[in-house]
C-alpha positions as CSV (number, residue, x, y, z in Angstrom):
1,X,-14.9,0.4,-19.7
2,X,-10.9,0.0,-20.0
3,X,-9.9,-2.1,-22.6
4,X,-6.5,-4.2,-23.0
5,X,-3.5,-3.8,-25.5
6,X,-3.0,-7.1,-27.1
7,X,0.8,-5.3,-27.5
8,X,1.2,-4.9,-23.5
9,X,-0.1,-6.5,-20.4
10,X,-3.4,-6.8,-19.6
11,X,-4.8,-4.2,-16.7
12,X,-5.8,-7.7,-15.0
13,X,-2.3,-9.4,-15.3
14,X,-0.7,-6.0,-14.0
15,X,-3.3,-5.6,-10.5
16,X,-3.8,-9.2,-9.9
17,X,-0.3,-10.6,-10.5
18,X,2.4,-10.2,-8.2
19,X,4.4,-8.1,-5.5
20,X,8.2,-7.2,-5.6
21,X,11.1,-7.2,-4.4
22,X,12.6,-5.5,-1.0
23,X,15.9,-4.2,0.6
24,X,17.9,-6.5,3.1
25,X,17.9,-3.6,6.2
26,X,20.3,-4.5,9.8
27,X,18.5,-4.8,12.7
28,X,19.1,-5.2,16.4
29,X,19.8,-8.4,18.2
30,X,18.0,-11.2,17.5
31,X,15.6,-12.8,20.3
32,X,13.6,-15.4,19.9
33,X,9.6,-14.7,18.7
34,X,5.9,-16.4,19.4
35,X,6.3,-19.3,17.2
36,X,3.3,-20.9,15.1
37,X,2.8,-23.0,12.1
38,X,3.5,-22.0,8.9
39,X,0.8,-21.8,5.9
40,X,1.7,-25.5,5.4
41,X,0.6,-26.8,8.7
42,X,4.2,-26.7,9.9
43,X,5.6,-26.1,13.2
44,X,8.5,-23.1,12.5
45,X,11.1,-23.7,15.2
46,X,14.3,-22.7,13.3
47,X,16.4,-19.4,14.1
48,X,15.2,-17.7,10.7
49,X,11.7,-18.2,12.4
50,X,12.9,-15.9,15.3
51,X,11.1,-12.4,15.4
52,X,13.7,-9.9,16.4
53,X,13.3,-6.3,17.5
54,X,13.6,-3.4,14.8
55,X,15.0,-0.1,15.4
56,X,15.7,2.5,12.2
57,X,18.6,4.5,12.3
58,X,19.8,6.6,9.4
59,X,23.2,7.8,9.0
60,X,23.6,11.1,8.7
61,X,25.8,11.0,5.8
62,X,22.9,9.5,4.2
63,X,20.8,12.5,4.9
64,X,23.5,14.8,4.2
65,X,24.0,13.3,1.1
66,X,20.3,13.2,0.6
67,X,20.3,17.4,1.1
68,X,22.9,17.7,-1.4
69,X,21.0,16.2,-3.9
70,X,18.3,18.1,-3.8
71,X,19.6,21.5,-3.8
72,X,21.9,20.0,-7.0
73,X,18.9,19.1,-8.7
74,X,18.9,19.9,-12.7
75,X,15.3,21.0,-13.7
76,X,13.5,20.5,-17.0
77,X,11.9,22.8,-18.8
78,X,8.1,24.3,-18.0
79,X,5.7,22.1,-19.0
80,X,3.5,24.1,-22.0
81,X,0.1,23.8,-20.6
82,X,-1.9,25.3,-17.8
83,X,-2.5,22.4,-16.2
84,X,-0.8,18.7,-15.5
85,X,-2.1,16.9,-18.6
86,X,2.1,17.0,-19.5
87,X,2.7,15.9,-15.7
88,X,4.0,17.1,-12.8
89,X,3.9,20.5,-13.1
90,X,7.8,22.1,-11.9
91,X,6.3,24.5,-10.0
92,X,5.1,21.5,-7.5
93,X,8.2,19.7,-8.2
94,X,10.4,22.6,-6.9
95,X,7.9,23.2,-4.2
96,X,8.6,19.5,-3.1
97,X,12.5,19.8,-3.3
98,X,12.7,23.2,-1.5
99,X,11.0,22.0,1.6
100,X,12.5,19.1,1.4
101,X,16.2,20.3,1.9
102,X,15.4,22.9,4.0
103,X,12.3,22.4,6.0
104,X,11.9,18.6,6.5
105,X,13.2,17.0,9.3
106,X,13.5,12.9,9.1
107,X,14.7,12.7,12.7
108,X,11.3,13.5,13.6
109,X,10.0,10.8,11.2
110,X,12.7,8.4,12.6
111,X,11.2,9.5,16.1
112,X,7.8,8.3,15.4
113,X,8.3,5.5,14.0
114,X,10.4,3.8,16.1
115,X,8.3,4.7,19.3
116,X,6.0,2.0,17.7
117,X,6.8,-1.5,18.1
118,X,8.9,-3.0,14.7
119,X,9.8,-5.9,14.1
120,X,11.5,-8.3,11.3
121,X,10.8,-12.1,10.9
122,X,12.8,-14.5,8.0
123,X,9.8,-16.1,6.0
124,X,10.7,-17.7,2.2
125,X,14.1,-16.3,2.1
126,X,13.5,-12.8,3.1
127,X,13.4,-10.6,6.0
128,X,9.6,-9.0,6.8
129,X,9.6,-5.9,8.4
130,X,6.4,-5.7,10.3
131,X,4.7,-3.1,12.6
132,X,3.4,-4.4,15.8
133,X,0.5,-2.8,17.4
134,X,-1.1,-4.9,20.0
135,X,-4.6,-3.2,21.8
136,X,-5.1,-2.2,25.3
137,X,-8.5,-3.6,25.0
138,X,-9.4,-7.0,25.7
139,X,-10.7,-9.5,23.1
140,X,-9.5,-7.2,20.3
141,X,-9.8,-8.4,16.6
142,X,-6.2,-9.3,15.0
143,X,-6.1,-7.1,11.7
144,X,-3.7,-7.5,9.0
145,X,-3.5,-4.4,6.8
146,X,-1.0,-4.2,3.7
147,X,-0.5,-0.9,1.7
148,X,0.1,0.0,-1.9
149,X,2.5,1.6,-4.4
150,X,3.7,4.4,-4.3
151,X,2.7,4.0,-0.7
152,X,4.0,2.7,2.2
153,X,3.6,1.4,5.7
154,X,3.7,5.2,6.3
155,X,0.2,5.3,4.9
156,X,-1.3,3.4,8.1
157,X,0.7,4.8,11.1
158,X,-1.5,7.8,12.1
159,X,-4.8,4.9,11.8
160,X,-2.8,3.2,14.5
161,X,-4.1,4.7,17.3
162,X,-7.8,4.5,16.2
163,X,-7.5,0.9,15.3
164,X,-5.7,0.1,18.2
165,X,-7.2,2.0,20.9
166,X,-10.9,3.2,19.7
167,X,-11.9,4.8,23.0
168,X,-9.7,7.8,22.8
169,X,-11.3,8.6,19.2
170,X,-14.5,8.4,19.9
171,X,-15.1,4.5,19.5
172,X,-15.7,1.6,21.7
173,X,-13.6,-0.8,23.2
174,X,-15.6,-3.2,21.4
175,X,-14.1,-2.4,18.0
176,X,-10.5,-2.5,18.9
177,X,-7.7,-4.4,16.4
178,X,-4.6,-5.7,17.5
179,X,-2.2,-4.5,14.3
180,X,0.0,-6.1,12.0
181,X,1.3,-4.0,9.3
182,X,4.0,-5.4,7.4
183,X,6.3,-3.6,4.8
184,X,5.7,-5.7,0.8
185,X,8.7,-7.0,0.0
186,X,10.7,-4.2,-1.9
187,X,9.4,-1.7,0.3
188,X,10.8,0.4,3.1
189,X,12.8,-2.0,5.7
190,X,11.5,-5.3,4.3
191,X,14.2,-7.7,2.1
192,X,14.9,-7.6,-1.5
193,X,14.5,-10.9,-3.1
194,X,17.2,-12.6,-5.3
195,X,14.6,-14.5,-7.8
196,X,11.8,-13.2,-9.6
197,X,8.3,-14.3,-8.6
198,X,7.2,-12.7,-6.1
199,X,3.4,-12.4,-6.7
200,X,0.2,-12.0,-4.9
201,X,-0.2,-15.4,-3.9
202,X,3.6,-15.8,-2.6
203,X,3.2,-12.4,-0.8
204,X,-0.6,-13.6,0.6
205,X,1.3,-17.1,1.6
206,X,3.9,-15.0,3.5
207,X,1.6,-13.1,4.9
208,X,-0.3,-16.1,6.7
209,X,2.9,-17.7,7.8
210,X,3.3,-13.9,9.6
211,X,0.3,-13.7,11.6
212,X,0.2,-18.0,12.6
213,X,3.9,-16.7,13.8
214,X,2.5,-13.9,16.0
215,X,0.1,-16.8,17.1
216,X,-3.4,-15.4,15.8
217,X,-5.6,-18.3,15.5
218,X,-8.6,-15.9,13.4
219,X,-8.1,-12.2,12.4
220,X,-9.1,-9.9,9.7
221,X,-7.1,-8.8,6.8
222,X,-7.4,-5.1,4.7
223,X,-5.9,-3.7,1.8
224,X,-6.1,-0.7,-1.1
225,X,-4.0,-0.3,-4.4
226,X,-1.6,-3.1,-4.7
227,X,-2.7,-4.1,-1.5
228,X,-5.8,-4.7,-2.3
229,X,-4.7,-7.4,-5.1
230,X,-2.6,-9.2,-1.9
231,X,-5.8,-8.9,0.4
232,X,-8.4,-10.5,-2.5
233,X,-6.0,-13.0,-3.0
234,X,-6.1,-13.9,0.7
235,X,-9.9,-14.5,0.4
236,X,-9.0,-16.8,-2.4
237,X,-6.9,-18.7,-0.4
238,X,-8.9,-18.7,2.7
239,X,-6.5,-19.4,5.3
240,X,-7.7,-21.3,8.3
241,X,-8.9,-18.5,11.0
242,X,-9.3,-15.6,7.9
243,X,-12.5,-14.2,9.3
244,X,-12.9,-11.3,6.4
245,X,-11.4,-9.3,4.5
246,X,-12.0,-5.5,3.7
247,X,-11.0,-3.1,0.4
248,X,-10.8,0.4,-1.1
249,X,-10.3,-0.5,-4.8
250,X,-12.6,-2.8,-6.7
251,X,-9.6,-4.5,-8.8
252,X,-11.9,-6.2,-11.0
253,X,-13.0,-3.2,-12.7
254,X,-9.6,-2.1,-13.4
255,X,-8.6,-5.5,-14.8
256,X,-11.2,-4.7,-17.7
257,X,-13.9,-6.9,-16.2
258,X,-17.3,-5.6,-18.2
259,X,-19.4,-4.2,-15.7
260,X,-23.5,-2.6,-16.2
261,X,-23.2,1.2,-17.3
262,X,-27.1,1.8,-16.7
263,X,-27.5,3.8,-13.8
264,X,-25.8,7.7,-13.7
265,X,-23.4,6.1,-10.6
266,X,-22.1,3.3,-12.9
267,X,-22.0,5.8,-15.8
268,X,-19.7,8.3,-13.8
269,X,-17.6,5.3,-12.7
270,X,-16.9,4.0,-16.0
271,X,-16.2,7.3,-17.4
272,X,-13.9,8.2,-13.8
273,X,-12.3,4.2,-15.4
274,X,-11.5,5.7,-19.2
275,X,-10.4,8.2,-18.0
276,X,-7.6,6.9,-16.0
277,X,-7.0,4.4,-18.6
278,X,-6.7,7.5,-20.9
279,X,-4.3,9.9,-19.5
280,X,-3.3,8.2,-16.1
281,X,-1.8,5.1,-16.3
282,X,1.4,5.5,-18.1
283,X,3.5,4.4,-14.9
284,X,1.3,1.3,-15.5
285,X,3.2,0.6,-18.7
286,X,6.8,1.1,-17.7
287,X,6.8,0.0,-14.4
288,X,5.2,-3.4,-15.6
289,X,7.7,-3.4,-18.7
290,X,10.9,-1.4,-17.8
291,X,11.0,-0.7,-14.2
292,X,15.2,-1.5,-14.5
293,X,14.9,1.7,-17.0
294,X,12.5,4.0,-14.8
295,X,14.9,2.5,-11.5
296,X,17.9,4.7,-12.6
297,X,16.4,7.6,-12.1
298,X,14.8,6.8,-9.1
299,X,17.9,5.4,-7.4
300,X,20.0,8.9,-8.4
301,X,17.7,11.8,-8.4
302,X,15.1,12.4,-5.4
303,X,13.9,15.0,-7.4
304,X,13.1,12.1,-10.4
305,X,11.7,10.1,-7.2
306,X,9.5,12.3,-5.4
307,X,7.9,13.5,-8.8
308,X,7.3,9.9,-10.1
309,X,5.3,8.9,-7.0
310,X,3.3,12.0,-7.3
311,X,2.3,11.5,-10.6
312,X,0.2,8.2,-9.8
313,X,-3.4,9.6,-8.8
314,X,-5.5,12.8,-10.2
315,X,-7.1,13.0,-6.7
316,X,-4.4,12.6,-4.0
317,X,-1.8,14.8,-6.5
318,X,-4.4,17.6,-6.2
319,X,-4.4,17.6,-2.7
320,X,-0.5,16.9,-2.6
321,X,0.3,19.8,-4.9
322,X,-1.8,22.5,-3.2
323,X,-0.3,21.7,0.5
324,X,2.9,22.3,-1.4
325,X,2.2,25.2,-2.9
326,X,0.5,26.9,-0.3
327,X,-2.5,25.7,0.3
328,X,-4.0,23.9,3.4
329,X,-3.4,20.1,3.8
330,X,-6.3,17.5,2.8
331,X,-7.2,15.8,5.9
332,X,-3.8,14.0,6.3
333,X,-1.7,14.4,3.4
334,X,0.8,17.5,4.8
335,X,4.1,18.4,3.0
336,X,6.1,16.2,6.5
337,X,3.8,13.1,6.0
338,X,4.1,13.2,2.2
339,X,7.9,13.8,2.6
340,X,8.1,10.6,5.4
341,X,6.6,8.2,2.6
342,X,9.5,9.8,-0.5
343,X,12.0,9.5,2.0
344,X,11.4,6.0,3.0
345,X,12.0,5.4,-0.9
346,X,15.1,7.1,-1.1
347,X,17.1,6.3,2.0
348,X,16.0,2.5,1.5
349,X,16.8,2.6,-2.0
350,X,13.6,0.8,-2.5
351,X,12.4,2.7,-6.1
352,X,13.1,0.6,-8.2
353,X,12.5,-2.5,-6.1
354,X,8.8,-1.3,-5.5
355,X,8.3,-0.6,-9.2
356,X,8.8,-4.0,-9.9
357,X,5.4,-5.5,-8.6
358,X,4.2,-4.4,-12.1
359,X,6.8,-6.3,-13.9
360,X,6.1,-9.4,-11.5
361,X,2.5,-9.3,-12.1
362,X,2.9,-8.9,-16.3
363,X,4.4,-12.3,-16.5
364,X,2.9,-15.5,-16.9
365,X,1.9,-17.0,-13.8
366,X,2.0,-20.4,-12.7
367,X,-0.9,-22.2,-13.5
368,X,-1.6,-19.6,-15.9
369,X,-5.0,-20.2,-17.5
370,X,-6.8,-21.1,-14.8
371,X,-8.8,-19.2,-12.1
372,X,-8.7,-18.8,-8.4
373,X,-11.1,-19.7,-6.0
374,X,-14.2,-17.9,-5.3
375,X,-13.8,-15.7,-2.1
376,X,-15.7,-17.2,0.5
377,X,-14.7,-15.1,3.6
378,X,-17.2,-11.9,3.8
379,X,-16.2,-8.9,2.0
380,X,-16.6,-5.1,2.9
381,X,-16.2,-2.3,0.9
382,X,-15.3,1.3,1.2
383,X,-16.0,3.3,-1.8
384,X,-14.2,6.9,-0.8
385,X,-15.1,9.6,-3.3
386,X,-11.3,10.5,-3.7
387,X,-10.9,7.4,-5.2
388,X,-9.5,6.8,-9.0
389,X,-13.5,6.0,-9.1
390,X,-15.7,5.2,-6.9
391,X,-17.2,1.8,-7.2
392,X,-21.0,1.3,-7.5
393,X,-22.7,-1.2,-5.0
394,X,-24.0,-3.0,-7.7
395,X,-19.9,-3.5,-9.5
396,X,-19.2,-4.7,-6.2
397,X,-21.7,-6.7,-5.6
398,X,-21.4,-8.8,-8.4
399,X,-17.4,-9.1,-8.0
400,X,-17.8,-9.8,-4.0
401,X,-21.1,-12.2,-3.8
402,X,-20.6,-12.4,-0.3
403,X,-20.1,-8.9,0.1
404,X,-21.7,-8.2,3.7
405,X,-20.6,-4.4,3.8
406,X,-20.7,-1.6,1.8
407,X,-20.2,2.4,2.2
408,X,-19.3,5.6,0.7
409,X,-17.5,7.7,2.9
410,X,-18.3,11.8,2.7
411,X,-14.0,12.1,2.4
412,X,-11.0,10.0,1.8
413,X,-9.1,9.1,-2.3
414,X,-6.8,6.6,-3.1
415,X,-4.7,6.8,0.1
416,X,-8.1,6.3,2.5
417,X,-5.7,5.2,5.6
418,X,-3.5,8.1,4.7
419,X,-5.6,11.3,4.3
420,X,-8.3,10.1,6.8
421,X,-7.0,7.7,9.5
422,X,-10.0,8.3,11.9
423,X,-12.8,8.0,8.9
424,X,-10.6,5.3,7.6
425,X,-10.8,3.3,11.1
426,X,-14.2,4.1,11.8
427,X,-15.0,1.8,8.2
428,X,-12.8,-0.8,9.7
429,X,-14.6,-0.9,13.4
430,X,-17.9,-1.3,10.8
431,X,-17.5,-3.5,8.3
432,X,-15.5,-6.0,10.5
433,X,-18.4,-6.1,13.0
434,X,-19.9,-8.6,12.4
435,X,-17.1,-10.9,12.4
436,X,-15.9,-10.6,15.7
């Protein structure tokens, strides 16, 4: 199993501490939104409560600009191996750069996004960018769904349509979800904050405040990767009208939290585990330590950007490097939906901003020394084989007691909502169930 460096952060400081900060993004008129009470009992009635109407709208200086730095890009040296054990291997990277500047078209990005309904809110300070998605269907279950780094809201939009509207995918009207997808703060439209502290549980507390403001007296909430750690720690917290939660990444496991290595499933898990701990989680280390130093590069090259994010996960940096190079798409991961989710970073400005959930999450936390709450809610799980590694029934079992759900999917990685938005949604209509 991983182990911790007393010298750095522990693995379970860095996935169960906090989230980061966002960029402050102009938006349309204001008009007034569905009020509700805030995690404190609250009624919200001020203007910062107001939910306004979203629209994005990139300059095209900014994607001029954007070009221009691609094609001006200085390249390193080969790496000396065969394979990616030095890292992103320049033939990938200069795959990823040449169809960027002259095949990629964020217009048609811009397009799709804003024919779905966005929104921002003000909640603690900062402006929450939110996707909207309400069902046709009657009696649909309110879902809350928050993504991950180096991910996006981009990871969930093509799940949309068979969350929202299950009968033209095969599904029943039965299973439908109104959605709520909100952008972490230092991601893509959402606001950067001014003070540190932005953890799990402030995130998790905005998060609540966001759906009582949409007025959603019981809903659902889901989450993988960083999201995952916000999600969990909404189970903690157990908001009134929290009917479940769902996740894609046991976060125990990766916090260094001993689990049984007897059967040949947990034995391929925990070597899948050191293995990552090994020779794929040096982001881990700087972005939880140095993200200001990693954030220069990020904010000046999109080159240094795009191949930082796809150096994060063996899996889903297979699958990204073959549709690059040639090679046909897994599932959903094509060169335009991997170029959406860079782009977002650049022409937000958002890299370093995003990098620092690890820094958030490696300090001490308030009440530091203590634990939280045993999860209550039920739990489901989603064990995709893609996956850094995919988590036993019996690891998730014992960190979920009231696990109620629990599947491995034939496809899907670390990105599930990403590469497979109808498998992805189909685990969703199953594990939540029950608690409709």
């Amino acid at each position: 199993m991983p182990t911790t460096d007393a010298s750095g952060p522990t693995r379970r400081t860095v996935l169960r501490g906090g989230l980061a900060a966002g960029v402050a993004v102009a938006t349309t008129a204001t008009v007034t939104g569905a009020l509700g009470s805030t995690a404190a009992g609250a009624t919200t009635t001020s203007a910062a409560a107001r939910i306004r109407p979203f629209r994005v709208e990139i300059p095209t200086s900014r994607l001029t600009e954007l070009s221009h730095r691609v094609g001006s890009t200085r390249w390193p040296a080969r790496e000396l191996v065969a394979d990616r054990s030095q890292g992103v291997q320049l033939a990938t990277a200069q795959a990823v750069a040449k169809y960027w500047r002259t095949r990629y078209d964020w217009r048609r990005f811009e397009a799709k996004i804003n024919a779905l309904p966005q929104f921002t809110t003000e909640i603690d300070g900062l402006d929450i960018h939110f996707l909207h998605i309400r069902s046709p269907h009657r009696d649909a279950l309110p879902l809350l769904v928050t993504h991950g780094w180096p991910g996006s809201i981009v990871e969930f939009l093509d799940a949309a349509g068979p969350l929202t509207d299950p009968t033209r995918f095969g599904g029943r009207a039965s299973d439908a979800f109104h959605l709520v997808i909100p952008s972490i703060p230092g991601y893509g439209f959402s606001g950067r904050p001014t003070e540190t502290g932005w953890g799990a549980a402030r995130v998790a507390t905005a998060w609540i405040e966001l759906m009582n403001r949409l007025g959603y007296p019981r809903w659902v909430a889901q989450g993988g990767d960083v999201g995952a750690a916000v999600t969990d720690t909404l189970g903690r917290l157990a908001p009134a009208g929290l009917a479940g939660i769902h996740l894609n990444l046991l976060l125990a496991a990766l916090a260094g939290v001993p689990f049984p290595a007897g059967t040949d499933e947990e034995k391929t898990a925990t070597a899948a585990l050191t293995a990552f701990q090994r020779t794929g989680s040096a982001y881990i280390s700087e972005q939880s330590t140095r993200p200001e130093t990693i954030g220069y590069a990020l904010s000046d090259s999109p080159a240094a950007l795009a191949a930082w994010m796809l150096d994060h996960d063996t899996d889903s940096y297979t699958k990204i490097s073959k549709a690059f190079l040639g090679g046909a798409p897994a599932g959903n991961l094509t060169r335009d939906h991997v170029l959406d989710n860079i782009s977002l970073y650049w022409l937000t400005n958002t890299g370093v901003s995003a990098t620092r959930i690890y820094w958030e999450s490696a300090q001490p936390q308030p009440g530091a020394g203590g634990t939280l709450p045993e999860i209550k809610v039920p739990v489901g799980f989603s064990a995709f084989p893609g996956e850094i590694f995919q988590a036993p029934r019996s690891w998730v079992a014992a960190a979920y007691p009231t696990l109620n759900y629990y599947n491995q999917p034939a496809r899907g990685g670390h990105f599930a909502a990403w590469e497979e938005p109808e498998l992805f949604a189909a685990e969703l209509r199953a594990a939540f169930r029950t608690a409709r």
